[in-house]
N, C-alpha and C positions, 0 to 999 in steps of 0.2 A: 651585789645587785641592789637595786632599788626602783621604786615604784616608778616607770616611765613618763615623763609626763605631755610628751608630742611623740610619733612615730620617729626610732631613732635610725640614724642613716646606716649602723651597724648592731644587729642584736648582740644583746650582752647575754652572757653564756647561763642557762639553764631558763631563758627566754624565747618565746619562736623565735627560728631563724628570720631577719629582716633585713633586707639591704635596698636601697634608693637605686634602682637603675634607671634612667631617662623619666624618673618621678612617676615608676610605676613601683609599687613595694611586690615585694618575691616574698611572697609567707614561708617558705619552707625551703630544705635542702634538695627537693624535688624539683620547684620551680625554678632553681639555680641553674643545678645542671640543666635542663631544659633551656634556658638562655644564656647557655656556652659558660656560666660560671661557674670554677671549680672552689673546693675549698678554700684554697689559699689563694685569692685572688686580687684585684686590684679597680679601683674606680676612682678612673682619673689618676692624681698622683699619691694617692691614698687607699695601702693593701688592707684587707679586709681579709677575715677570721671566722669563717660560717662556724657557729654553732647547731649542736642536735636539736630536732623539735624539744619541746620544753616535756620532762618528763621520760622515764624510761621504765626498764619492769627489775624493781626491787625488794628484799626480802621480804617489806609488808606488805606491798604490793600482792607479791605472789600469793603466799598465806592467806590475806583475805579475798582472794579469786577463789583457792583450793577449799575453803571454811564454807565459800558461799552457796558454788557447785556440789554442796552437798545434799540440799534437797532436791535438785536434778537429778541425782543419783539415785533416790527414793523416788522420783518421778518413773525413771526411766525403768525401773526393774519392776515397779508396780503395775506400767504399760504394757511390758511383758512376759508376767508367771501365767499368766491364762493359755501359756498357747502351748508350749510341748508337753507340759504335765497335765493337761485338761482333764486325759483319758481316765487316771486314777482320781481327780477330784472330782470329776463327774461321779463316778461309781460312790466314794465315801458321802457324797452327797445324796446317793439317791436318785441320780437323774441321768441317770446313763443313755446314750442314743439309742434310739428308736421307740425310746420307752414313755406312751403318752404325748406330754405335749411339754417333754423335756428339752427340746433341742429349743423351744422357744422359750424357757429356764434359763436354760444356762445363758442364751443370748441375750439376757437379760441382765442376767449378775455382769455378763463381760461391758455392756453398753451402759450399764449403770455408773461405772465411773465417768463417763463423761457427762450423766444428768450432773455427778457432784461436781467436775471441774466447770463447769457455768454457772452454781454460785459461788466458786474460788476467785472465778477472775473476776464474777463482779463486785465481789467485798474486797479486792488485792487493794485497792486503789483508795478507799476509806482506810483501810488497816496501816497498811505501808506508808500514810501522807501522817497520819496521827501519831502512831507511835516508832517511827523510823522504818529504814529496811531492815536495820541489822534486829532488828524484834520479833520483826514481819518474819524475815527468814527463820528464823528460828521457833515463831507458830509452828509455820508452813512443816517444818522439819518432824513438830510434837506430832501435829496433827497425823504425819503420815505414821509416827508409831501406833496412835488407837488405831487407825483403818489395818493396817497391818497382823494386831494383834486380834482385832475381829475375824477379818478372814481365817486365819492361825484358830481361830475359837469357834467354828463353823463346824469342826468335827466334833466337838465336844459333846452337843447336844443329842446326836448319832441318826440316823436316819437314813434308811436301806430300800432300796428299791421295793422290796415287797410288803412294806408296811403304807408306804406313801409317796404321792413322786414331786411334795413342797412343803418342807418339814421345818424347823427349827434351825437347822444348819443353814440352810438358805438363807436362811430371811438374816439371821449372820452377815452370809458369805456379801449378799445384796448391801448389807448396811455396809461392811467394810470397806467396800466396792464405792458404796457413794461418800464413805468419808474423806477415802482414800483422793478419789476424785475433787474434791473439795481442797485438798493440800496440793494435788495436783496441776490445777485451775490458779491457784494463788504462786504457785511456783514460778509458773509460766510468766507471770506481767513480774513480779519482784526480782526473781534470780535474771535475767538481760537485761531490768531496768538497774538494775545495782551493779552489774560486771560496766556497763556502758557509762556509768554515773563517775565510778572510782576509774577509771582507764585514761590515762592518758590518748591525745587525738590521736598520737602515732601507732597506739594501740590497739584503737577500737574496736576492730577487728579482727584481731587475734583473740581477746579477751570474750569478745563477744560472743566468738563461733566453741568458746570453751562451755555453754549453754547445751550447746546440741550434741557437741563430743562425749560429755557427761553421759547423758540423757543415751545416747547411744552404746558408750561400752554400757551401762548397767544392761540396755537391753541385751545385749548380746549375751556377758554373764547371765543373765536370765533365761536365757532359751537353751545356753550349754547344762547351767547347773539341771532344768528341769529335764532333761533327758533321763528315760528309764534305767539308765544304767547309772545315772547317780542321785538325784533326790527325786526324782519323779516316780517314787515306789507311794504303797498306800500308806506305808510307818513313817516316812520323809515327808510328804510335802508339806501339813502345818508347819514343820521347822524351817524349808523351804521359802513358802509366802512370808514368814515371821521377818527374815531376811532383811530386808528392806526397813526393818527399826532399828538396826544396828547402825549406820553411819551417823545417826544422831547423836549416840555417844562419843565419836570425834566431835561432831559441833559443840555440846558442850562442853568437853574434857578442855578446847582449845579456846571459848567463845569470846576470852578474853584477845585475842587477835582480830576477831573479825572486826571491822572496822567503819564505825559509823559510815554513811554516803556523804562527804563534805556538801555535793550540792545537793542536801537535801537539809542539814545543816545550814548553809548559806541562807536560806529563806523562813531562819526559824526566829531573827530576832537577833540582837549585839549579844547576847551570852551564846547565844548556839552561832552564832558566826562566828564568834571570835577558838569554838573549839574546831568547830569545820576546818580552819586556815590552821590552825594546828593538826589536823588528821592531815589536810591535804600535805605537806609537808612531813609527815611520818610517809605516805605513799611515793610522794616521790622523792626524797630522798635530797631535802635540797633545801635552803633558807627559807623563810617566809618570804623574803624581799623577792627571791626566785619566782615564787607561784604567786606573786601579788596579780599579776596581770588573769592568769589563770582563773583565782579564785574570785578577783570581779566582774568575771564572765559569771560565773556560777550563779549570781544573785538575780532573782525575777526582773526586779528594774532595770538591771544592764541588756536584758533578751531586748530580740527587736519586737516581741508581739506586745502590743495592749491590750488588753482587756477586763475585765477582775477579777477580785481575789478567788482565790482558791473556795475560799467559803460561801462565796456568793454566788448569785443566781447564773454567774454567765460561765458556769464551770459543766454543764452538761454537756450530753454530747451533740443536742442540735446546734448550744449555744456554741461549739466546738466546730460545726458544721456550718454554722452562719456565719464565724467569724474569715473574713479572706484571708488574715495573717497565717491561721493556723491549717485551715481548710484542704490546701493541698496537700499538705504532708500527712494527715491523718486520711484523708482519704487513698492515699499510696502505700500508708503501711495496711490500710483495713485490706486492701485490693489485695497487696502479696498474702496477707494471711490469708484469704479466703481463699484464693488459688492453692494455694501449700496444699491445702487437703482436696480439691478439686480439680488438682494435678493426677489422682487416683493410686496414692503413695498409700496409705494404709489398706486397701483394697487389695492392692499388690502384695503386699504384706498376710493379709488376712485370707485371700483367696488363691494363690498362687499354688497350696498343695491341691488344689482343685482343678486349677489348667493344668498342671504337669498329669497327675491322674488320668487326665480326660485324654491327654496323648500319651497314655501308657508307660509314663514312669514309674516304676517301683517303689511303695512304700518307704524301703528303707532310703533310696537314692534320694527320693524326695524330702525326709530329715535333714539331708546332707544338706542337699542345696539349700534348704531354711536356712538352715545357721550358716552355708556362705553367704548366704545374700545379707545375713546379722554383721560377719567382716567385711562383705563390701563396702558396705552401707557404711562403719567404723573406717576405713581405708580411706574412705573418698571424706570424710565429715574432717577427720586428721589432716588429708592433706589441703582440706579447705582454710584452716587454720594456716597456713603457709601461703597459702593464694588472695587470702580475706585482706591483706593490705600488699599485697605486690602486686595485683589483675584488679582491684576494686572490684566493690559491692556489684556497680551495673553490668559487667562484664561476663562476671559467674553467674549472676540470677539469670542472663538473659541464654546464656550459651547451656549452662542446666537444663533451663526449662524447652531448646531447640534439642537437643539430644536425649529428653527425655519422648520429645515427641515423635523422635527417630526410632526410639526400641517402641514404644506404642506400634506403629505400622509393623515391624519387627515380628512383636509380639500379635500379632492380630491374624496375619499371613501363615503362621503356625499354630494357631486354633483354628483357622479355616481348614486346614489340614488335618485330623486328628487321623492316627494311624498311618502315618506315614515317615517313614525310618529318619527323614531328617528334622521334621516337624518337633521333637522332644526336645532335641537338642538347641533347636533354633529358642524355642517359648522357654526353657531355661536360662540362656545367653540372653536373652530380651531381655527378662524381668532382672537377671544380674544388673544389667547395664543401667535399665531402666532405675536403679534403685541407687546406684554408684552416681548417676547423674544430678540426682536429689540431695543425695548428700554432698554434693558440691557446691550446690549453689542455692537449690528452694526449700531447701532442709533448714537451714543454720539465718541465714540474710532478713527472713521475714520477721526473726526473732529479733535482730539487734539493732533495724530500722527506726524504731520508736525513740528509741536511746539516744540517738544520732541526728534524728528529725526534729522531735518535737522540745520546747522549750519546756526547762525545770520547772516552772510549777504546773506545766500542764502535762507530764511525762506520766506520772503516777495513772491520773486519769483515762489519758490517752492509752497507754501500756495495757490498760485494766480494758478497754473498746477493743484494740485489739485482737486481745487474748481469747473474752469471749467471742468476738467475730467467727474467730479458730474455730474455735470447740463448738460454736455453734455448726459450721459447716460440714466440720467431724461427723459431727452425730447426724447429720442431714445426709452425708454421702451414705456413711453407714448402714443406716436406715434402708435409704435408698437402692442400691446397687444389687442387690439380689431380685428386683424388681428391673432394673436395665438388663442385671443379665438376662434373665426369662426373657426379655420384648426384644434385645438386641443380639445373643446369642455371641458367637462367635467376634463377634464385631461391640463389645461392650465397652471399649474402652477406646472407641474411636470420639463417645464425646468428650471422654477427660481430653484428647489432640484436641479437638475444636477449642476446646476452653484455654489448654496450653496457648494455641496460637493467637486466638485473640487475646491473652496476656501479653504478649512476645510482640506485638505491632503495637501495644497501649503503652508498656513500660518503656519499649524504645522510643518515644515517642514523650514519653512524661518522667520518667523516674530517672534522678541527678545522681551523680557521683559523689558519695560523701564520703570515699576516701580521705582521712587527712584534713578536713574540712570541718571550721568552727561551726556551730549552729548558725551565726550569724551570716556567713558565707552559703550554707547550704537554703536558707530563707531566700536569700536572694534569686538561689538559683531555683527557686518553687514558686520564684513570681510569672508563671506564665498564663 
């Protein structure tokens, strides 16, 4: 291989596919077959030899995806020990329901991680541009062992309903809760801006939706292990919450794999460039002369955006908002984030033993369906990883977010109903589906967007807008939705449809295919 120096009429092998048909170039083995050419085919009197897009998934590839996805893991199990085992850490806490002005306590220890994750994502983007990802991640990883260890240390102090109802243990449980949050916040912009960084194009999406997969089995393990029959006793759960500072010990037992971002490298200067083209080439598994093409994409001056440096004044986010280059594609990723949670996915999550209840499901039945809706939700995120590059990004976000609005009406029609023999059934099968639809498409997509949209030196930045965008509307739905229930009743989750839909006529309407698709090509396609 060697450095190309005009578009050649046939790619050489471990290069995009490229070939000259009527002097239109075919970037990939996709657009091939789409214009009737096969592999082995022929132009003019001259056979031609498609090669694979440039890049494929190899053993340090893999390793540093599996190394990265580790404080997702701590993400995801810290998002969920609050919910099946609540009952005995309420009690060792002191704050057991009904008792005072406890039920506004605990909803405070559980919502106070996300005050922490809004200042995680907005320091992600300063931390992770100055001292790399792979450092970043590996904070991000410490941090969640103190928060961890705090909560873990919340019974220490002891504090028993009949002496106080906001003790020492608390005010613990609260800080762990917001340091936790704070690893959690920084997880979110570094671990998808680092899987999306290191992935080959042909990967992006596979690699990408391995963010939310993570993030999902831990939840799931999370809601199983706290079940009363096994650490959800009052002698188990500090060892339980602790939980979530173990996979940090993989991170660093292995740390030596994990592997710098080359395009974050790329823009560090001819000594950190010249190591990045060496990391890119451990990942993919191929010559330097292979990924030469590759890695002078990676470098800020070869993107199609102007503007300046990183360090400079036009790196905000209005100057981010002012600029037209960048403009659209940070306004489409803030758009899906914000939707994600005002889609009413955590709500559903959060209140759901409360609709089944209300139509006369049985405590225990209702466990059950918890943790199916934890597999579903796991089933559909898994097979989103399989559809994220064969259906593309716009296809799943948009058919998600139209079938999530289908169990919405679903579910609405069986809380209109309470007490009525098929009414249970139905508002269980709803919120199933409702949740399986999420994780196909507006669970996993609004994460890897950034990654795929915005240009290397404005990723970090961008990624870190984002994140907090999220977490901002988190805590806003949150907040909010015990007040729409009361005013809306029955019908509370007809404005999360309204909001679905006018997402679903805005992205069909704005939001491109980046399937497979260089930044360069997707810029283009953001000029409208």
């Amino acid at each position: 291989c060697s450095p190309p120096q005009a578009p050649p009429p046939v790619a050489i092998l471990g290069i995009q596919s490229r070939v000259m048909k009527k002097n239109v170039s075919l970037l990939n083995v996709a657009d091939m077959k789409n214009d009737g050419l096969s592999r082995n085919t022929s132009i003019g009197s001259m056979p031609v030899q498609v090669s694979e897009p440039n890049g494929g998934w190899t053993l340090r590839l893999g390793l540093a995806a599996l190394l990265a996805v580790i404080p997702a893991i701590q993400y995801g199990f810290n998002n969920a020990s609050m919910n099946t085992a609540s009952p005995v850490m309420r009690q060792a806490l002191g704050i057991p329901p009904g008792l005072g002005n406890s039920d506004s306590v605990w909803g405070f220890c559980v919502s106070a991680f996300c005050l922490g994750a809004l200042v995680g994502s907005a320091a992600a983007n300063n931390i992770s541009d100055k001292v790399g990802r792979r450092i970043a991640l590996s904070l991000a990883s410490l941090v969640f062992v103190l928060g961890s260890l705090l909560q873990a240390g919340s019974v220490l102090p002891g504090c028993s309903a009949e002496t106080c109802e906001f003790g020492a243990g608390v005010l613990l449980m609260v800080t762990g809760r917001v340091v936790s949050g704070v690893a959690a916040g920084m997880t979110t912009v570094i671990v998808p801006m680092y899987l999306g960084e290191v992935a080959p194009s042909n990967l992006r999406g596979m690699l990408g939706t391995c963010f939310q997969l993570s993030t999902v089995v831990s939840m799931l393990v999370a809601q199983v292990l706290g079940l009363p029959a096994l650490m959800g006793t009052f002698e188990l759960w500090p060892v339980y919450v602790s939980l979530a500072a173990l996979p940090s010990l993989v991170l660093f037992a292995f740390r030596g794999l994990l592997l710098e971002s080359p395009r974050w490298l790329a823009g560090r200067g001819f000594e950190a460039s010249e190591q990045g083209l060496e990391t890119l080439v451990a990942l993919r598994g191929l010559s330097s002369e292979c990924v030469y093409e590759e890695f002078q994409a990676m470098k800020p001056q070869s993107m199609p955006f102007q503007h300046a440096s990183k360090d400079g004044p036009g790196n905000s986010l209005m100057d981010m908002l002012r600029d037209a280059s960048i403009r659209p594609a940070i306004s489409l990723c803030i758009m899906c984030a914000v939707v994600q949670q005002f889609s009413g996915i955590n709500n559903a999550f959060n209140y759901s033993s409360t609709f089944l209840e209300q139509n006369g499901v049985p405590g225990d039945t209702i466990t059950v369906i918890t943790v199916l809706m934890n597999v579903a939700n796991l089933m559909a995120t898994a097979l989103s990883t399989y559809l994220m590059d064969l259906s593309g990004r716009r296809a799943l976000i948009l058919s998600s977010a139209s079938v999530m609005m289908t169990a919405i009406v679903v579910l609405t029609v069986a809380l209109a109903h309470p007490g009525q023999a098929w009414a249970s059934a139905m508002a269980a099968h709803a919120v199933v589906i409702f949740v399986m639809s999420f994780g196909i498409g507006m669970g996993p997509i609004p994460w890897l967007l950034p990654a795929e949209m915005l240009p290397a030196d404005r990723c970090a930045k961008g990624s870190a807008v984002v994140s907090l965008s999220n977490w901002l509307a988190n805590f806003f739905v949150g907040q909010s939705f015990p007040i729409v229930a009361d005013t809306f009743g029955c019908y509370c989750f007809l404005p999360f449809f309204v909001i679905l839909g006018i997402f679903v006529l805005v992205a069909y309407r704005t939001l491109p295919e980046t399937r497979g698709k260089t930044r360069e090509q997707i810029a283009e396609l953001l000029r409208f």
